[in-house]
C-alpha positions as protocol buffer text, in pm:
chain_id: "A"
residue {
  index: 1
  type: UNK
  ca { x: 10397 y: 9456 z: 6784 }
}
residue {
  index: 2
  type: UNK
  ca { x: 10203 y: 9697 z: 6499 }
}
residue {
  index: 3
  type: UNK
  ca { x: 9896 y: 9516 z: 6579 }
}
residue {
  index: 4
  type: UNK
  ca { x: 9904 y: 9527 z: 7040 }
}
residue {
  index: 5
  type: UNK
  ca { x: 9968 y: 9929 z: 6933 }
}
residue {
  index: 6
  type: UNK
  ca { x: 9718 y: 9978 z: 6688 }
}
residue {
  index: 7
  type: UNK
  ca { x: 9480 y: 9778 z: 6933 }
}
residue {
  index: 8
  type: UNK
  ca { x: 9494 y: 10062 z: 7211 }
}
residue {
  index: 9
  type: UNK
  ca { x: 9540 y: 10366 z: 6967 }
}
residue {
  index: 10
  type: UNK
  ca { x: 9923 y: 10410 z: 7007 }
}
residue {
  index: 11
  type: UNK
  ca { x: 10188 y: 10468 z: 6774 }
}
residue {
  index: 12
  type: UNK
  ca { x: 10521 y: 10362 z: 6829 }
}
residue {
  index: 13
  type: UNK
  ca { x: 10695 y: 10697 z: 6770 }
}
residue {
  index: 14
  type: UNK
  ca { x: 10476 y: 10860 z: 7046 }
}
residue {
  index: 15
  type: UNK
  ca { x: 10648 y: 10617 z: 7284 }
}
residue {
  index: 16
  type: UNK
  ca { x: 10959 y: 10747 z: 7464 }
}
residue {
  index: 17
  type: UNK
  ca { x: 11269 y: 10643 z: 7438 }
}
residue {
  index: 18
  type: UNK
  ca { x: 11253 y: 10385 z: 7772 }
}
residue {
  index: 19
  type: UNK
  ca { x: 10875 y: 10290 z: 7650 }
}
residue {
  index: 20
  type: UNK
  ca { x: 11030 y: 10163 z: 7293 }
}
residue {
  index: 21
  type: UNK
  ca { x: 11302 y: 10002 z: 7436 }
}
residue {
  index: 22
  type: UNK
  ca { x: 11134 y: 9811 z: 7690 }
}
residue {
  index: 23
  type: UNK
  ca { x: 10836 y: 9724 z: 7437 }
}
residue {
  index: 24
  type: UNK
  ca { x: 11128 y: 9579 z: 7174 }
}
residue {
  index: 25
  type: UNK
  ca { x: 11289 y: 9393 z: 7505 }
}
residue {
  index: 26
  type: UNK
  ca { x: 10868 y: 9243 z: 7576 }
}
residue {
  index: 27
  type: UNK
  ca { x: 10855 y: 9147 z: 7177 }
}
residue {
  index: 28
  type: UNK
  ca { x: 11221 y: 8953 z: 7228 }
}
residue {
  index: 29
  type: UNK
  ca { x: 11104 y: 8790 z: 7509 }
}
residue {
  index: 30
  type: UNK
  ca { x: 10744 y: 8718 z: 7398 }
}
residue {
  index: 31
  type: UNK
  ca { x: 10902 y: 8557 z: 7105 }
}
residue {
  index: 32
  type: UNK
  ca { x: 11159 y: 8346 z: 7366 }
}
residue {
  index: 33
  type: UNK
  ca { x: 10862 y: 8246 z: 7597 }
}
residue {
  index: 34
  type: UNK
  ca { x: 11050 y: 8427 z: 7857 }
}
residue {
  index: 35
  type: UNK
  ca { x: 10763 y: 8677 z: 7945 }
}
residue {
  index: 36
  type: UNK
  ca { x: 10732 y: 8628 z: 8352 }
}
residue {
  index: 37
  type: UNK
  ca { x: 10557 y: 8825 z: 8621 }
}
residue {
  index: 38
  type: UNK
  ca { x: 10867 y: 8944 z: 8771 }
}
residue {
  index: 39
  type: UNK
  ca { x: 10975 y: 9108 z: 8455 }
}
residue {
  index: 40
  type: UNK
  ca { x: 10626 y: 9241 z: 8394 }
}
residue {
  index: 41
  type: UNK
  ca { x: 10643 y: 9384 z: 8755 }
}
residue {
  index: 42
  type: UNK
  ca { x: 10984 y: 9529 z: 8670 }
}
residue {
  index: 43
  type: UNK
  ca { x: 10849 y: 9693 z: 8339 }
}
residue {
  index: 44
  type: UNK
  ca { x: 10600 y: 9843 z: 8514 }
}
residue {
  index: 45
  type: UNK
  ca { x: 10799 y: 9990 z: 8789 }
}
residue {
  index: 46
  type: UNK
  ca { x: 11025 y: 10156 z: 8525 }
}
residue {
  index: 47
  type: UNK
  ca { x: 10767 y: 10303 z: 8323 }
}
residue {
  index: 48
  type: UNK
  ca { x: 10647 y: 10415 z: 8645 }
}
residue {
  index: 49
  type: UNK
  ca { x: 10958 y: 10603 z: 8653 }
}
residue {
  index: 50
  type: UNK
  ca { x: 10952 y: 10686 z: 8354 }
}
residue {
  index: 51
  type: UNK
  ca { x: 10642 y: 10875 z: 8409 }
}
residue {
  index: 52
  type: UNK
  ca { x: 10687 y: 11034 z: 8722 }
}
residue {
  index: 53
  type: UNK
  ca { x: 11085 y: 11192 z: 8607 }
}
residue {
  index: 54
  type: UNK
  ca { x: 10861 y: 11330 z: 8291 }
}
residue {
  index: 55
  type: UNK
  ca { x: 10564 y: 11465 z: 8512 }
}
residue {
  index: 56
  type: UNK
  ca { x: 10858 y: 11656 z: 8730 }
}
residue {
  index: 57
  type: UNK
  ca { x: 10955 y: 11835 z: 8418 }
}
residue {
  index: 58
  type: UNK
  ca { x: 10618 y: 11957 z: 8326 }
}
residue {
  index: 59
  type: UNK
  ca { x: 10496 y: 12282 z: 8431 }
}
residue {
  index: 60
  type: UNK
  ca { x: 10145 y: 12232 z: 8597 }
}
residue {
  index: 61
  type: UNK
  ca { x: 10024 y: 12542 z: 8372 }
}
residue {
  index: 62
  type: UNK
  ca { x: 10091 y: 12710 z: 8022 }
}
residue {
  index: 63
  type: UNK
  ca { x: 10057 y: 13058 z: 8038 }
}
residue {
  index: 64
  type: UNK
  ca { x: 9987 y: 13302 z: 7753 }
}
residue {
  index: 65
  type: UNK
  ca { x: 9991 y: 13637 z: 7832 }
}
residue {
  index: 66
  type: UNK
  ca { x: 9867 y: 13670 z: 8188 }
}
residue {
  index: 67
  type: UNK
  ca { x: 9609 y: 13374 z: 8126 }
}
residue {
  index: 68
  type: UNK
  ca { x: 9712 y: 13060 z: 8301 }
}
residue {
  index: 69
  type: UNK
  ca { x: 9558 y: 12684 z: 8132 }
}
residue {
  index: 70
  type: UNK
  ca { x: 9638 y: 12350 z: 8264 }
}
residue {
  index: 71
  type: UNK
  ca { x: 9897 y: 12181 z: 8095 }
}
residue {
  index: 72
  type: UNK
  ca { x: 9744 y: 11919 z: 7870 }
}
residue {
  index: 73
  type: UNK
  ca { x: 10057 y: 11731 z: 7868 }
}
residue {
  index: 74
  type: UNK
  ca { x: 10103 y: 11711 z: 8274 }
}
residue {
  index: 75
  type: UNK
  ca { x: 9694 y: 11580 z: 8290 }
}
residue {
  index: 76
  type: UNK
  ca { x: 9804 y: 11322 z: 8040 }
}
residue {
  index: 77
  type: UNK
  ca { x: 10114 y: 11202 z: 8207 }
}
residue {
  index: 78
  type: UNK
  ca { x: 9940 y: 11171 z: 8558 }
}
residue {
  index: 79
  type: UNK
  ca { x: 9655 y: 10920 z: 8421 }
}
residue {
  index: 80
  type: UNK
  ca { x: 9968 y: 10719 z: 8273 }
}
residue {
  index: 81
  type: UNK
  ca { x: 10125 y: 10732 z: 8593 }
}
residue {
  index: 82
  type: UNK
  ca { x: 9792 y: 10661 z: 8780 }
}
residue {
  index: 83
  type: UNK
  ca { x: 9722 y: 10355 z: 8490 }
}
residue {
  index: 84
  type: UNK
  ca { x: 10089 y: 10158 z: 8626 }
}
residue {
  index: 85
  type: UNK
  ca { x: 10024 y: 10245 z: 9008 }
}
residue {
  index: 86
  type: UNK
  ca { x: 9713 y: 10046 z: 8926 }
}
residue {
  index: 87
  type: UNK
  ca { x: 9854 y: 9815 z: 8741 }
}
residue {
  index: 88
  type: UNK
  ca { x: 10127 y: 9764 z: 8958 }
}
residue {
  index: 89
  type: UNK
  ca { x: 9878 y: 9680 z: 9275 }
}
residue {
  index: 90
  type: UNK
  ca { x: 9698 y: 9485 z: 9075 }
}
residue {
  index: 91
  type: UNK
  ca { x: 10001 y: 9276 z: 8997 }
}
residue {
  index: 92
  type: UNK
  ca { x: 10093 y: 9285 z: 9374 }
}
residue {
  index: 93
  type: UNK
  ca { x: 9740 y: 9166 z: 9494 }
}
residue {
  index: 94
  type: UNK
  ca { x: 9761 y: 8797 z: 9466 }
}
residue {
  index: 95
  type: UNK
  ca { x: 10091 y: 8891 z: 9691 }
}
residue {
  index: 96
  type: UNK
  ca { x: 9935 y: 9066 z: 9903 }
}
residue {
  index: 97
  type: UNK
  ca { x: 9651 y: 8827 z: 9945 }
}
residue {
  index: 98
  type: UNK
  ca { x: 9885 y: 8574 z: 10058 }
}
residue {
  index: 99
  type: UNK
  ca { x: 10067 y: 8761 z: 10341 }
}
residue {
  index: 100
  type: UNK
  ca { x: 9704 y: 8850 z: 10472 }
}
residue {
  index: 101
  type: UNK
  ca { x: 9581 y: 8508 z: 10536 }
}
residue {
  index: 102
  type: UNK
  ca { x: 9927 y: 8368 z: 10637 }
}
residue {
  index: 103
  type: UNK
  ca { x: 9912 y: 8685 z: 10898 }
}
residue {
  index: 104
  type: UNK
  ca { x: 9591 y: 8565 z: 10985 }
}
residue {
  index: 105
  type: UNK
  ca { x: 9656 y: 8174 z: 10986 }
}
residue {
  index: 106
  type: UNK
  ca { x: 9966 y: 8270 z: 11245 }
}
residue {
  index: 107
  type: UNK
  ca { x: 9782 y: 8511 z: 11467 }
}
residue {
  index: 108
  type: UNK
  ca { x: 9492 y: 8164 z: 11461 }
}
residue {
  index: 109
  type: UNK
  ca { x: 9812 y: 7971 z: 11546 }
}
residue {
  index: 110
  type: UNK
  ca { x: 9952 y: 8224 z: 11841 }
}
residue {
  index: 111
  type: UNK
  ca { x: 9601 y: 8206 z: 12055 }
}
């Protein structure tokens, strides 16, 4: 687990609380063989979650005095949350894909 964190720059005590438990519940099952696609599609819908609950909470700027800056944290949290919503369609493609040509093959099939 040490080495998939150190790989992409992450330490495991800047992961939230739903982050660590979820990673520990990926090492369990990576260790059962019980990694699927539907529970790396439901991962990724909770961290999306995750993401967007701690984006509410930010405040869009910090202000000092009467100077307003962009809060470093809320930039950060939306390229997270932008990362799974890619991820997430990218998971959902191959799905996707599927219903297209079967919604082509029956509209072949209607004429």
């Amino acid at each position: 687990m040490d080495d998939i964190l150190k790989k992409f720059g992450v330490k495991f005590e800047d992961l939230n609380t739903v982050e660590r438990d979820t990673l520990l519940g990926w090492v369990e099952a990576m260790n059962q063989n019980k990694l699927t696609l539907s529970s790396v599609k439901e991962y990724v819908a909770r961290m999306k979650d995750s993401v967007s609950e701690q984006l509410a909470d930010e405040p869009e700027f910090e202000r000092i005095f009467i100077f307003s800056f962009p809060n470093r944290k809320q930039i950060l949290l939306k390229a997270r949350l932008r990362n799974y919503i890619l991820f997430e369609a990218l998971l959902d493609s191959p799905e996707r894909a599927k219903k297209a040509v079967e919604k082509a093959v029956a509209n072949i099939k209607t004429k």
